[in-house]
C-alpha positions as CSV (number, residue, x, y, z in Angstrom):
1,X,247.7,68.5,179.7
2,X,249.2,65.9,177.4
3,X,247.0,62.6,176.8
4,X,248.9,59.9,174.6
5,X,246.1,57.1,173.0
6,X,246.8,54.0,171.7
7,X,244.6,51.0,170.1
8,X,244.8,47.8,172.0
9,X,246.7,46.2,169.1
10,X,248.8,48.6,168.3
11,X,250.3,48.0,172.1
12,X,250.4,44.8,172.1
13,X,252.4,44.4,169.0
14,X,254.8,47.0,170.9
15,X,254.5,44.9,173.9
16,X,255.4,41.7,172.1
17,X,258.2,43.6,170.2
18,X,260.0,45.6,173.3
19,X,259.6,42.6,175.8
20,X,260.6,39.4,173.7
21,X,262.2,37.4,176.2
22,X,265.9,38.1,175.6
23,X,266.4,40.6,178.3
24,X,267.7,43.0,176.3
25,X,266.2,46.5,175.4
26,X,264.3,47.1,172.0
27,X,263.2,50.2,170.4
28,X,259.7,51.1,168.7
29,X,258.4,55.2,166.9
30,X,254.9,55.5,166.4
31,X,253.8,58.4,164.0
32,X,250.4,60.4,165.7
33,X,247.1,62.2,164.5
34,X,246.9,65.1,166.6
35,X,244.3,67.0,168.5
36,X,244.3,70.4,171.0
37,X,241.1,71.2,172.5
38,X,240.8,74.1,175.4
39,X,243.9,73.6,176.9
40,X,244.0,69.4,176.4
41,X,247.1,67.7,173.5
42,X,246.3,64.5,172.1
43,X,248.6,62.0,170.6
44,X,246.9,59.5,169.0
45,X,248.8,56.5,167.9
46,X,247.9,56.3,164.0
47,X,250.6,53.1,163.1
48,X,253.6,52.0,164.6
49,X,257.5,50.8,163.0
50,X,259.4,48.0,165.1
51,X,262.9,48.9,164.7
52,X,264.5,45.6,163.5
53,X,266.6,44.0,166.5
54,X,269.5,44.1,163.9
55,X,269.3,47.8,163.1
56,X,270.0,48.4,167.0
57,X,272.8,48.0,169.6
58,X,270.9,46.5,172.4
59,X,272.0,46.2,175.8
60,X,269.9,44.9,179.1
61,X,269.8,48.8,180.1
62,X,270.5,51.3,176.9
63,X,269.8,50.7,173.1
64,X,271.1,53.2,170.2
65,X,270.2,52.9,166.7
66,X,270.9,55.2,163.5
67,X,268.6,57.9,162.7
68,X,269.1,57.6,158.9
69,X,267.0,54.1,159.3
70,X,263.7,56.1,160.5
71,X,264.4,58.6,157.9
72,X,260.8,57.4,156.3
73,X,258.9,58.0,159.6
74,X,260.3,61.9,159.9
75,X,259.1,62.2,156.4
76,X,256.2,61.3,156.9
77,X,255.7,63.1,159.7
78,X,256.7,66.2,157.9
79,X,254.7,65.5,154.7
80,X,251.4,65.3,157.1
81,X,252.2,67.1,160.3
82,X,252.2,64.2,162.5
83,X,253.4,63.6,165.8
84,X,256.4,60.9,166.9
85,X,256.4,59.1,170.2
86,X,259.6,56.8,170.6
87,X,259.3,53.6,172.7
88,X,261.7,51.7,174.2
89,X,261.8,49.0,176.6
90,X,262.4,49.0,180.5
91,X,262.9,46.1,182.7
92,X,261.8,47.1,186.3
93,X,258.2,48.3,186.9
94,X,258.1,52.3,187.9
95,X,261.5,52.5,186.5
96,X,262.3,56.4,185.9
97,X,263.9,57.6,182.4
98,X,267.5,57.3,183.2
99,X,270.9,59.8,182.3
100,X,271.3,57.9,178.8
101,X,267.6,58.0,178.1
102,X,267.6,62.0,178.3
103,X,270.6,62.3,175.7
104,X,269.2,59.9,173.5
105,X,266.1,61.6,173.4
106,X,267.3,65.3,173.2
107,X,269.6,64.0,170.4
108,X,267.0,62.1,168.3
109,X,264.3,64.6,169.0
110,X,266.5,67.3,167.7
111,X,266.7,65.8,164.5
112,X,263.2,65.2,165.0
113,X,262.5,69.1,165.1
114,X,264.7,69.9,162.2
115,X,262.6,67.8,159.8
116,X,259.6,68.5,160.8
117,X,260.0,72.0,161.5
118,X,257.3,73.0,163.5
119,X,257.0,73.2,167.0
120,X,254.6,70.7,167.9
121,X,255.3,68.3,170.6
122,X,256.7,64.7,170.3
123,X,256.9,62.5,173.0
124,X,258.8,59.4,174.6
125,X,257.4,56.4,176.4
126,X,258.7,53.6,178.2
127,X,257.0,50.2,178.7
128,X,257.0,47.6,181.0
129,X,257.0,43.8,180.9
130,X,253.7,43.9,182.0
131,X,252.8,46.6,179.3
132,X,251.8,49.6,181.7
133,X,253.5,52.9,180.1
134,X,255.2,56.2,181.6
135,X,256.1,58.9,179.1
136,X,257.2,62.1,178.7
137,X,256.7,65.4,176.0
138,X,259.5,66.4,174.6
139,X,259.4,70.6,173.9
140,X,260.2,72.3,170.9
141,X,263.9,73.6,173.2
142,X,264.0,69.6,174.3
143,X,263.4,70.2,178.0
144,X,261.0,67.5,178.8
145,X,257.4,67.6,181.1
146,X,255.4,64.4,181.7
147,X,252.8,63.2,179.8
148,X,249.3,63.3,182.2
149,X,247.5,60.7,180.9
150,X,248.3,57.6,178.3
151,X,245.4,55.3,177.5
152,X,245.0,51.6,175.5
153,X,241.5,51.8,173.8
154,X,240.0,48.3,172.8
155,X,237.9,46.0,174.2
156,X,239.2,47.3,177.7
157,X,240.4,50.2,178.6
158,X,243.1,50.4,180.4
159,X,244.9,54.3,181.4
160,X,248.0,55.3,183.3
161,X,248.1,58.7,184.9
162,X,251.2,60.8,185.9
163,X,249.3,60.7,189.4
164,X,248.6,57.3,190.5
165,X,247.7,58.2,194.1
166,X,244.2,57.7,195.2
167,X,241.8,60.6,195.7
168,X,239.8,61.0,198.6
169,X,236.0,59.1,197.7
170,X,233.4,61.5,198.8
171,X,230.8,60.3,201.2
172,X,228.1,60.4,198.2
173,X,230.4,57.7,196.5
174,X,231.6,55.4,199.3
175,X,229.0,52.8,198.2
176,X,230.1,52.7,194.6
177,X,233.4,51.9,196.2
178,X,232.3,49.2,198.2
179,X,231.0,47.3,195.0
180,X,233.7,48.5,192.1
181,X,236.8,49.4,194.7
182,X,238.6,52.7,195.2
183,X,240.6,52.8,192.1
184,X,237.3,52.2,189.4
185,X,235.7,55.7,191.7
186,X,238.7,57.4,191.3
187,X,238.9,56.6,187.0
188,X,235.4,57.7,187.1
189,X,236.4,60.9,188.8
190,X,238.7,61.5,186.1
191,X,237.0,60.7,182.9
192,X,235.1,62.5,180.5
193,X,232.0,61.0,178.8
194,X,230.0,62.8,176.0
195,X,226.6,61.6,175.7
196,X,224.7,62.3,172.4
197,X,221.1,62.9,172.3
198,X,219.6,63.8,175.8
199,X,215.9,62.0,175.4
200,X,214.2,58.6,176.0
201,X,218.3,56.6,176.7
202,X,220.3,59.6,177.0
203,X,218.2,61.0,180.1
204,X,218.1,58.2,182.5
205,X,222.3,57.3,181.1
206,X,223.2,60.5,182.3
207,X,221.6,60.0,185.8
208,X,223.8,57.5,186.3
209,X,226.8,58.6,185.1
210,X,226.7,61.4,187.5
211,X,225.7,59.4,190.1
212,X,228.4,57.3,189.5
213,X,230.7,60.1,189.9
214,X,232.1,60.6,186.5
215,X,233.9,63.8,186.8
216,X,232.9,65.9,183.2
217,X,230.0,65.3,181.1
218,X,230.1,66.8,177.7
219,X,226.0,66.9,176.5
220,X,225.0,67.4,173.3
221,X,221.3,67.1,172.2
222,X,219.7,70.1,169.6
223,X,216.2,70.0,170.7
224,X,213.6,71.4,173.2
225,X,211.7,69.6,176.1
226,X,208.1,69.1,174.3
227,X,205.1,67.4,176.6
228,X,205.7,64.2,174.2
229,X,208.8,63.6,175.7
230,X,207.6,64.1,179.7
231,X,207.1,59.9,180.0
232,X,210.9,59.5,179.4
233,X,213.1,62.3,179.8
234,X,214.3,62.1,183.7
235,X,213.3,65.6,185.8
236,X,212.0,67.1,182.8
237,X,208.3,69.0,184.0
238,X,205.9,70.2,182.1
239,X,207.2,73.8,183.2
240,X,209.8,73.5,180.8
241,X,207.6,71.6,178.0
242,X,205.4,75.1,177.7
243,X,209.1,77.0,178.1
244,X,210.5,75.2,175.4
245,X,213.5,74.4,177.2
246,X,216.7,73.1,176.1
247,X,216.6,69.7,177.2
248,X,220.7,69.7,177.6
249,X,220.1,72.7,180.3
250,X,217.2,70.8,182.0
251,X,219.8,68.1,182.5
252,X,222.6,70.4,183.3
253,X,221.0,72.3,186.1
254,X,219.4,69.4,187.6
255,X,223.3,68.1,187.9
256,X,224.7,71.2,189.3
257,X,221.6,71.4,191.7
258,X,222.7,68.1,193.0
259,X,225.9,69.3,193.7
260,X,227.9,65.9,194.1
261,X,231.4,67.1,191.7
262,X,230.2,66.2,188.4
263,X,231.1,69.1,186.0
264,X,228.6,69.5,182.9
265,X,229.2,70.9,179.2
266,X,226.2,71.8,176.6
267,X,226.0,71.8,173.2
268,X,222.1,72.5,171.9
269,X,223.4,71.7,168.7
270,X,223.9,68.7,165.8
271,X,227.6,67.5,165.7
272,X,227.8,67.7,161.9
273,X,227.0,71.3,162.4
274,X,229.6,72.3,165.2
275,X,233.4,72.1,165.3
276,X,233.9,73.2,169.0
277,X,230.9,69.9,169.6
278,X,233.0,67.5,167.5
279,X,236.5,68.7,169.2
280,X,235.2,68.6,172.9
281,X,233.5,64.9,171.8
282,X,237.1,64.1,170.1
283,X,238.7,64.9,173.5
284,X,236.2,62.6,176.0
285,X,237.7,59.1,177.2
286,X,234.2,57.4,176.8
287,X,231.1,58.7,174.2
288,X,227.5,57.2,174.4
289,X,225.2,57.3,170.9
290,X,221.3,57.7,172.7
291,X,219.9,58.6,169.4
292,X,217.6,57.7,166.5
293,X,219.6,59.9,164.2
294,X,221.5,58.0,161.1
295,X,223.7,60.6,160.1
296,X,224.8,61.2,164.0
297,X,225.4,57.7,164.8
298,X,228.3,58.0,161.2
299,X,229.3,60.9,162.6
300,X,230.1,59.7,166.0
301,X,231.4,56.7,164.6
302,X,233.5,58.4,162.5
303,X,234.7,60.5,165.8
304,X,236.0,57.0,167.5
305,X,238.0,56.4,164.6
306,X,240.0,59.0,163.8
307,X,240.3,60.0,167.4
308,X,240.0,56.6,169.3
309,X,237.4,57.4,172.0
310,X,235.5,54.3,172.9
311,X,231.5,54.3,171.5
312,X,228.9,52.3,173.1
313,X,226.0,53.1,170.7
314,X,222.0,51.9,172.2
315,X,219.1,51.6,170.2
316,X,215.4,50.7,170.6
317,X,212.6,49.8,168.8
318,X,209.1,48.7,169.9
319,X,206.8,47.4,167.3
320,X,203.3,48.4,168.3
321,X,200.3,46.6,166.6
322,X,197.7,49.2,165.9
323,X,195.2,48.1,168.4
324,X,196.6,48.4,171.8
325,X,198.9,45.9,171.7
326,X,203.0,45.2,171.1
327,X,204.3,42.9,168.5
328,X,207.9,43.7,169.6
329,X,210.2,45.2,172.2
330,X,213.7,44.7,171.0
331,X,217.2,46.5,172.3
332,X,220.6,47.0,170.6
333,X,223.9,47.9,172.6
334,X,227.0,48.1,170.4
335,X,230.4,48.9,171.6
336,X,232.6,50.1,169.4
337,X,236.1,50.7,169.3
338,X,239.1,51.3,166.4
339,X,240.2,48.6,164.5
340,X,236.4,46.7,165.7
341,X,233.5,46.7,162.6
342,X,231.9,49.8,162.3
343,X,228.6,50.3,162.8
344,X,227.3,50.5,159.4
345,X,229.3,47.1,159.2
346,X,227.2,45.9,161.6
347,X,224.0,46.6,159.8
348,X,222.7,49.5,162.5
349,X,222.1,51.5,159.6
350,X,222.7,51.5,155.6
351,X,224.5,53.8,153.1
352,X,220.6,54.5,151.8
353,X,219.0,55.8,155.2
354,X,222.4,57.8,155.7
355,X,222.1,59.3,152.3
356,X,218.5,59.6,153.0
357,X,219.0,61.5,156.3
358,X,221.6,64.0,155.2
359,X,219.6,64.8,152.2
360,X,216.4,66.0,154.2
361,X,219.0,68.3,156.7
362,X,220.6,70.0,154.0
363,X,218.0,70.3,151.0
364,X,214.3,69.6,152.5
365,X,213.0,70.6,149.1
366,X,215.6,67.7,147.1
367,X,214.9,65.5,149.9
368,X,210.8,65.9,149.4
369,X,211.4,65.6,145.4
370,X,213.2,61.4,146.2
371,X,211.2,60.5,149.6
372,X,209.4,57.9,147.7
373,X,213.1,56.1,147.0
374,X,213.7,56.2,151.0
375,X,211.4,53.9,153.0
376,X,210.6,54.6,156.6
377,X,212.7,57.6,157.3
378,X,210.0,59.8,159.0
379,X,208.3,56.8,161.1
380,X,208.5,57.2,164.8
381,X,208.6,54.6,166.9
382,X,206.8,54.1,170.2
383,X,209.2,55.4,173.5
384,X,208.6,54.2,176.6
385,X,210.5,54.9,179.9
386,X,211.1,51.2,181.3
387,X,212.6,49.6,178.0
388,X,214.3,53.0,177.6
389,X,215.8,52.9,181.1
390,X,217.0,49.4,180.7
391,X,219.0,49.4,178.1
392,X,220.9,52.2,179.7
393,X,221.6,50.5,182.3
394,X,222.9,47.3,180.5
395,X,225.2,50.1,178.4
396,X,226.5,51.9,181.4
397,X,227.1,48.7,183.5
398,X,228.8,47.4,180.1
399,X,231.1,50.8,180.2
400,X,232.2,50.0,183.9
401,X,233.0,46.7,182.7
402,X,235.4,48.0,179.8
403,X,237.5,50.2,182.2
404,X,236.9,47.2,185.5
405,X,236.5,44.2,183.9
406,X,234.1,41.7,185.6
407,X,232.1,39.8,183.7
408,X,233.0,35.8,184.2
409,X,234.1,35.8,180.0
410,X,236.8,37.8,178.0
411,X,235.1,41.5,177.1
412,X,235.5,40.3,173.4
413,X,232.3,38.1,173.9
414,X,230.4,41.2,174.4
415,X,230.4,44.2,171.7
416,X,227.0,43.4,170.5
417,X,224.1,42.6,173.0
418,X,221.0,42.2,172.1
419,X,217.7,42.6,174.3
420,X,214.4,40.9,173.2
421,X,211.9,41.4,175.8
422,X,209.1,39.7,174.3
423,X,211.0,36.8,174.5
424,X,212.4,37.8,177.8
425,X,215.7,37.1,176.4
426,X,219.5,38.7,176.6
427,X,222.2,37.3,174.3
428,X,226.0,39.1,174.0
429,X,228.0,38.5,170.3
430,X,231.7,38.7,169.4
431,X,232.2,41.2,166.8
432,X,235.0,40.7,163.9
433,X,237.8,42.9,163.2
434,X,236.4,45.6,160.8
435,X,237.1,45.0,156.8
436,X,236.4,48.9,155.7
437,X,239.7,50.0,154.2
438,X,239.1,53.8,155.1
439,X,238.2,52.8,158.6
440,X,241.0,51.0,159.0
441,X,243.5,53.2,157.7
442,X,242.2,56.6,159.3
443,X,242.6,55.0,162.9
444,X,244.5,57.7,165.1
445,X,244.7,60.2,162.4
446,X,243.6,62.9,164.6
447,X,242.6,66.3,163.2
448,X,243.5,65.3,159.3
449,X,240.0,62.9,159.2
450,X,239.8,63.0,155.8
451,X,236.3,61.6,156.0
452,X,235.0,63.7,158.7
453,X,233.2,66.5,157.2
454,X,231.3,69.2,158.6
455,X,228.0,70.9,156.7
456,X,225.7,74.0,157.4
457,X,222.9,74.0,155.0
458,X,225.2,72.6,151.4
459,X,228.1,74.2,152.3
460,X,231.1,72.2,153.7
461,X,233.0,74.0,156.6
């Protein structure tokens, strides 16, 4: 399976580029991180070169262009092992690659193989006037296959699939359709979400996400079901508190008992610890943060970046007063997505607390030695099931919104919401571009992530 990604910008300079009014064809390469995970390829678009109109003989059907002027994209692509995906313009919707299209790919993409000589795949695309996308690999022996899924990740998310027909909605789903239509059931059915941390959010999220009919869930939560997390965690019993039970396989074999096509995969683990975790997250259309962690919430972060997965990241935080009563119930739903600020950006967390929190996971001693230069990072915080449960809810619905839009405003007018229940009040923020130079320049780089670093104990792996 071959699954092409691309950053809402990104397509529509290419939009704007290929479909520019003159009716004539334009060309556009893209050079690609990579990523292969149990079977799945990954082309993620990492920056894109719009051949000058001038360099190209353009016709309202066919354009050709000299190889020598993308010289500096193949080197590239050698010098880092990147992919290429070439774009070029067609003018009728559903319009199939035609006989000049397959020798001008098998000529460019043999030149293609020569410099980068490995045998990786590259791909070509076509777009639309209305910017929807059909593409196809190109093999190492340039026979060509098509590519299964290609995705635009922003603030929507917009995916074509090599099969656009409609699948059969089970009975257990034919509600859902009635509200969100067949095709939003059917996207659900194909997508995979990872959800990380499995607790007071995570728990109830997960309920619904099943129950919405997404078709994998990829959980990943390191700790045990303990009798202090029976008010929130959804079927846990007290059973599995005095088994110590994995709170990932409580979830998981509540979902297969229910039996209604969702497909679960378990990781009692940290993601900073595991590289099959942080590959099968790389490889998921949607990922939710549920988590109080600092270091997983850079980590996840970090994941949407370089691998552009959409991140809708909750947190909670109820104030209590010491004598009974509440001083504060406040809630924080970000979404994130490449090229958007990143989390730290937004002030969810600071360069201290994340220095703070890897410290104590990889030297407790060093981190017992400087705890007086942290503040607060061992203080828990009240949980309870009700604020828990609604903030999922307000995440989830804001998911379904990103892949259906409709909410009455533009989705940009809601990457930050805030909930403030002691003032009974919900308020939704546009978020600016993001201004972190790495960020920005690590989007789509796949499985180079320079800043993505995995540790066990001190030792980098």
């Amino acid at each position: 399976m071959m699954h092409v990604k691309i950053t809402e910008m990104m397509h529509q300079e290419l939009k704007n580029h290929l479909h520019n009014g003159d009716g004539l064809e334009a060309l556009g390469f893209a050079l690609c991180g990579r990523l292969k995970n149990k079977g799945e390829e990954f082309l993620l678009v990492h920056k894109t070169f719009l051949m000058p109109y001038d360099k190209c003989n353009r016709s309202k059907h066919f354009v050709s262009w000299k190889t020598i002027d993308v010289e500096h994209l193949l080197e590239e692509a050698l010098a880092k092992g990147l992919g290429i995906i070439k774009f070029h313009s067609h003018f009728v919707n559903h319009s199939n690659f035609s006989d000049l299209d397959d020798k001008s790919d098998k000529d460019f993409f043999d030149s293609v193989y020569g410099w980068t000589n490995n045998q990786l795949p590259h791909a070509s695309v076509i777009m639309y006037p209305d910017g929807a996308m059909k593409g196809r690999v190109i093999k190492p022996d340039l026979s060509f296959t098509e590519i299964d899924k290609i995705s635009i990740i922003g603030e929507n998310v917009r995916t074509f699939t090599k099969n656009n027909q409609n699948i059969e909605i089970l009975k257990s789903f034919k509600r859902n359709s009635q509200a969100f239509g067949d095709k939003t059931v059917n996207t659900l059915k194909e997508m995979k979400i990872g959800v990380i941390g499995c607790s007071g959010t995570g728990s109830p999220l997960i309920q619904m996400l099943f129950r919405l009919g997404v078709g994998k869930l990829v959980l990943i939560d390191s700790d045990v079901i303990g009798h202090e997390n029976l008010n929130r965690i959804v079927v846990s019993t007290s059973n599995d508190a005095d088994n110590n039970k994995l709170k990932v396989e409580v979830l998981k074999e509540h979902i297969d008992h229910v039996n209604i096509g969702t497909e679960v995969v378990t990781y009692s683990c940290l993601i900073q610890e595991s590289r099959e975790a942080l590959n099968e997250l790389a490889s998921c259309d949607f990922i939710f943060g549920c988590m109080d962690s600092v270091e997983g919430r850079h980590y996840i972060n970090l994941i949407s970046t370089d691998y552009l997965v959409p991140l809708i990241d909750i947190g909670i935080k109820l104030v209590a007063d010491g004598e009974g009563g509440i001083d504060s119930i406040l809630g924080n739903i970000h979404y994130v997505y490449p090229n958007s600020k990143t989390l730290m950006e937004r002030g969810v967390y600071t360069p201290k607390q994340l220095s703070a929190e890897s410290l104590k996971r990889l030297s407790e001693e060093e981190y017992n030695n400087r705890q007086a230069y942290f503040e607060n990072a061992d203080v828990e915080s009240p949980a309870v099931i009700s604020v828990n449960t609604m903030c999922s809810s307000l995440a989830v619905n804001d998911m379904l919104s990103r892949i259906h839009p409709y909410r009455y405003r533009d989705n940009s007018m809601y990457s930050h919401t805030t909930i403030n229940l002691t003032d009974w009040d919900l308020n939704s923020f546009k978020v600016d571009k993001t201004l972190d130079k790495s960020h920005f320049e690590n989007i789509g780089i796949g499985s180079l992530e320079p800043n993505l670093k995995l540790y066990v104990s001190d030792k980098v792996i």
